[in-house]
C-alpha positions, 0 to 999 in steps of 0.5 A: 468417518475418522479418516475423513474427519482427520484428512479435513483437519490435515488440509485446513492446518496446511491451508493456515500454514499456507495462508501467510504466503500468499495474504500480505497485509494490505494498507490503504488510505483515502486521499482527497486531491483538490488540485493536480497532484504527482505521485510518483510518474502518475499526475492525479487531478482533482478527485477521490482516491485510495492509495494502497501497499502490500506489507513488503512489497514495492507498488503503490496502487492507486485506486479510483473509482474501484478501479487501480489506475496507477502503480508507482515504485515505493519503498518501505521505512522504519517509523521512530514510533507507530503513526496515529493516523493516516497520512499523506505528506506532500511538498510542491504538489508532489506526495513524498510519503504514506503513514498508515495509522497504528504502523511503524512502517511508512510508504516512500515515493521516489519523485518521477525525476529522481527515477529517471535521473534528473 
């Protein structure tokens, strides 16, 4: 019985050293369109939607529905401070950033024309 007892607590403390790997934070945030906005390549129109990013990595997801219809390139930044509230900042109907509250780090996005060298 000891043996097992031990090999359980073996398997669970590689699971947790394991779990880091592959479980990145995951930041989102609820977005309201009221008239057709670009993020990124993607036009959105009019409706709700959840923008998310994983901690690190290089996608913006953008969710409708329950359903991912879009991915779009960003980029993280460093923040002077932590953001105290979700943010989505825009300019030209054109969404240009993401602060996620209680974060130092911020979603970036490229313009559709600047990717394509325009």
């Amino acid at each position: 019985m000891r043996i097992r007892v031990c090999s359980l607590w073996i398997v669970l403390a590689a699971f947790s050293i394991a779990v880091p790997v592959w479980a990145a934070h995951v930041d989102a945030t609820q977005y309201l369109v009221t008239t057709s906005t670009q993020i990124g390549s993607a036009t959105l129109t009019p409706g709700e939607y959840v923008l998310r990013a994983r901690e690190g990595g290089n996608q913006l997801e953008i969710v409708r529905d329950g359903k991912v219809i879009s991915e779009v390139p960003c980029q993280w930044e460093q923040l002077p401070e932590k953001a105290r509230e979700n943010a989505v900042l825009s300019s030209s109907n054109a969404v240009k950033e993401i602060h996620f509250s209680g974060r130092t780090a911020a979603v970036k996005i490229e313009s559709a024309q600047a990717s394509q060298g325009q």
